[in-house]
Each structure stands twice: as structure tokens, then as C-alpha cells.
N, C-alpha and C positions, 0 to 999 in steps of 0.2 A: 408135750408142747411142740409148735412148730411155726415156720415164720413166714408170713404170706405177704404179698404186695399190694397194697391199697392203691386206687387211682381213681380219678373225681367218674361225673358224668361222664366227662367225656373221653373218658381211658386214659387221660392223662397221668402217669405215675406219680405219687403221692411222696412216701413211707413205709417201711416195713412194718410190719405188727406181729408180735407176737400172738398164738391165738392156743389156747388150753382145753384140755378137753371137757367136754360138755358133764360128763358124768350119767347123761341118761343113756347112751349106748357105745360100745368100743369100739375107737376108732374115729369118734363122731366130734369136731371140734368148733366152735364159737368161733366163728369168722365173719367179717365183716363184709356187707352185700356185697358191694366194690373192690374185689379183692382176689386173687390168683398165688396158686405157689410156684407158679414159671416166675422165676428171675428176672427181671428187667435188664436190658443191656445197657453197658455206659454209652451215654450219646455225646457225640461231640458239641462244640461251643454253638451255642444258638439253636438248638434240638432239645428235642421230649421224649422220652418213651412213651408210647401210648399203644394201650392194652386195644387191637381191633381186629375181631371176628379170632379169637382164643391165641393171637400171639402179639408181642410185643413189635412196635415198628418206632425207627424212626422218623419224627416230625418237625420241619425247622417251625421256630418260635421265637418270637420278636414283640412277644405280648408286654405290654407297659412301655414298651420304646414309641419314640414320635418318630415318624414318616412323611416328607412331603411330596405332594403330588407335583410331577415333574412339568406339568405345563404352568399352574396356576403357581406353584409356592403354598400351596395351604396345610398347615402339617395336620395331622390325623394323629391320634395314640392308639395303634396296635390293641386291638381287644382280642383277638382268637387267633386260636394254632393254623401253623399253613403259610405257605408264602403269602406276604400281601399284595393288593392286588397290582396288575403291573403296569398301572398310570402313578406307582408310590416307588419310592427312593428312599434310601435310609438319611441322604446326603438334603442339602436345599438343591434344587436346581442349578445347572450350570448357572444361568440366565443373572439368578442371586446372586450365584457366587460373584460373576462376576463385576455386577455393580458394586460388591462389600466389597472386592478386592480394587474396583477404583476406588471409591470414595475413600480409603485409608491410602491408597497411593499417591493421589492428589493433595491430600494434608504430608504427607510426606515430603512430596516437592515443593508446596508453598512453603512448607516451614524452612527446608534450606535455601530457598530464594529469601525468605526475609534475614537469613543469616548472613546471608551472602551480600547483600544491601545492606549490612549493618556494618560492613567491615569496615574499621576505620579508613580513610583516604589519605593519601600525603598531598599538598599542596601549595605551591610559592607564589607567595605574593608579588604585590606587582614592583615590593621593593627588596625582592631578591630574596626574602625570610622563608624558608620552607619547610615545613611542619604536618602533621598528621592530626587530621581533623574528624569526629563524631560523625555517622551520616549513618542515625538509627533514627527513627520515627520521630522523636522529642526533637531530635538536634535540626533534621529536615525540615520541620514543622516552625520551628524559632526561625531558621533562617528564611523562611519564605513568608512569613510574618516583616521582619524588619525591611527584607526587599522592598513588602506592598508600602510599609510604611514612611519609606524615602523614595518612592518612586517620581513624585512628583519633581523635588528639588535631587535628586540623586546623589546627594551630599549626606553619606554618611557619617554626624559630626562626633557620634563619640567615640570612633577609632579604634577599637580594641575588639577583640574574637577569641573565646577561648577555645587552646586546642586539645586534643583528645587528652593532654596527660594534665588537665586543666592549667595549666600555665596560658598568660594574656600573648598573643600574638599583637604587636604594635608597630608601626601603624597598619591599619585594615580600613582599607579605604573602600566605597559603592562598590566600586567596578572590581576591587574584591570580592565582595557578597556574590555579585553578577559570576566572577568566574569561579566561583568555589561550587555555586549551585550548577553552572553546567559543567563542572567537571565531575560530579554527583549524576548529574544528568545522563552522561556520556558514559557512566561505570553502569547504572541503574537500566539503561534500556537494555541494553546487549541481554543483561540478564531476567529482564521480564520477556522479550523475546523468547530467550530460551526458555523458560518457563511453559510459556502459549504455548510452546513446540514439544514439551515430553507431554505435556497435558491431553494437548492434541495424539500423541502416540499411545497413551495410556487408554483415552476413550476410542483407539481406533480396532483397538483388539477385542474381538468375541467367541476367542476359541481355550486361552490357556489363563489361567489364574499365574502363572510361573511366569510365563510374561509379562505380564501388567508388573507384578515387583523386581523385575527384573530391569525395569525403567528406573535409573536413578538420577540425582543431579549431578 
């Protein structure tokens, strides 16, 4: 008995096989067509042995891995041994990356701007009472609601405001509402400016993905 190396068509190394003798003449053993008793070398990561012109060689392979081509983005699946070819990248494109890496850095920033505009505010009335008031989306949205709805008479006649830790602020008068919303106003732009501004810094880079999250609020 003796142990040979099997490898497909295309030399690529297979399996050992053991192979016995035949019985019709000494010496003479049952081996399989594809098949050598030179040793295969160990190859490193992402290599094959393959059996070509009576020795073994190293071949990189990347067969069943996706590839994408570096101008368009379009991925490919690796079908044969060999480097592939070299308009292909194992990676996406810079170009990709770094749109994926804005579009998640941009939801990154908006989410802390709308944090950051939700932070409660502290506020004194016009009768010296000063308190911390809600100024998230619902509580913004009420307030500029009852604004339009006294604008006309500017008499705000049921006097009362709840503040953030829901306790009634009393009295809360129009010209209340009016400077609660611009002192909401006057926190709020600063920080949608800034906003516009890493936004702006984010979409102005097209060299480092390191960069782009390195933009924070």
C-alpha cells in the first residue's frame, strides 16, 4: 500500500488516497488518473497547491469570495485560481465606502442634534417664576399650536404652562408663550447651524473613512 495525492483537473490538490496493489503485476498499484506521490506543500492562507508540469506550486485563490470592481462597485464571485483580475478588489471601492461611511455619520449627527434640542430649558416668566420647561418635538409643536391660536387677541386666558417636572407654572401669560418660544429659538439655531457645519465637513471629505467618523457633535 502507498499514498498518493489526488488533485482535480486543474492540478488543484484534492486528498490523499491510499492506493493497493493491483495483484496483476509487482509493484503495480491502483491509482487514481489525477494523482502523484510527490507530497503537496503546505500553502499559505489564500493559496492551493497545484500539481503543474510534474511539481507542485503555489497558487493564490479567492474562489467563492465576492470581489468588487474598483471603478463601478459591482461585486463578482471569484470562480478560478489565480489572482483576479485587477480592475477587482476584495474591499468595495473607496468611492462606496465612503458614501456608507457618510450616510451613518450624518444619522449620527442628526441624532445628537435632536438630543441636544430636546434638552430641557430653564425659563422666567415675566412674573419672576423660573422653571425648566420640555422643548422635545410634542412640547414645540403644543407650543406653536396655542401661539397661532391666540395670535389674533394675544390674550392668553387660561394661564397656566406645564413645566418639565409636570408641575403648573402660574400665571403664564401670551408674551410668555412668545418668549419661551424664542428662547427655544435662540438655543435651537445655534445648534442646527452647527449641525449644517459637521454635515458640511462630513460630505467634504473623499479621501479617509477615519475621518468622516472622526467628525463628531
Amino acid at each position: 500500500m502507498k499514498t498518493v495525492y489526488v488533485y482535480d483537473n486543474d492540478g488543484v490538490y484534492l486528498y490523499p488516497e491510499k492506493c493497493y496493489p493491483s495483484g496483476l503485476e509487482e509493484g503495480l498499484f491502483i491509482e487514481p488518473t489525477f494523482s502523484t506521490e510527490i507530497e503537496p506543500p503546505i500553502v499559505e492562507e489564500n493559496h492551493v497547491a497545484q500539481f503543474l508540469n510534474g511539481i507542485w506550486i503555489s497558487v493564490p485563490s479567492y474562489i467563492g469570495e465576492t470581489w468588487y470592481d474598483q471603478t463601478t462597485g459591482t461585486p463578482t464571485i471569484i470562480e478560478a485560481i489565480g489572482l483576479p483580475a485587477s480592475n477587482l478588489g476584495a474591499t468595495l471601492p473607496l468611492f462606496m465606502l465612503l458614501e456608507k461611511a457618510k450616510a451613518t455619520q450624518i444619522a449620527v449627527l442628526q441624532s445628537a442634534y435632536q438630543k441636544a434640542i430636546a434638552a430641557p430649558v430653564e425659563y422666567t416668566t415675566a412674573n419672576g417664576y423660573t422653571a425648566t420647561f420640555s422643548i422635545d418635538s410634542a412640547s414645540v409643536s403644543n407650543l406653536e399650536k396655542v401661539l397661532l391660536a391666540h395670535a389674533d387677541t394675544k390674550v392668553f386666558s387660561l394661564g397656566i404652562w406645564p413645566a418639565a417636572d409636570n408641575s403648573i407654572v402660574t400665571p403664564f401669560t401670551y408674551e410668555d408663550l412668545q418668549s419661551l418660544a424664542n428662547t427655544i429659538a435662540a438655543i435651537d439655531e445655534p445648534d442646527y447651524l452647527h449641525l449644517l457645519t459637521l454635515i458640511a465637513q462630513v460630505q467634504s471629505i473623499t479621501t479617509s473613512v477615519v475621518d468622516i467618523q472622526a467628525i463628531n457633535w
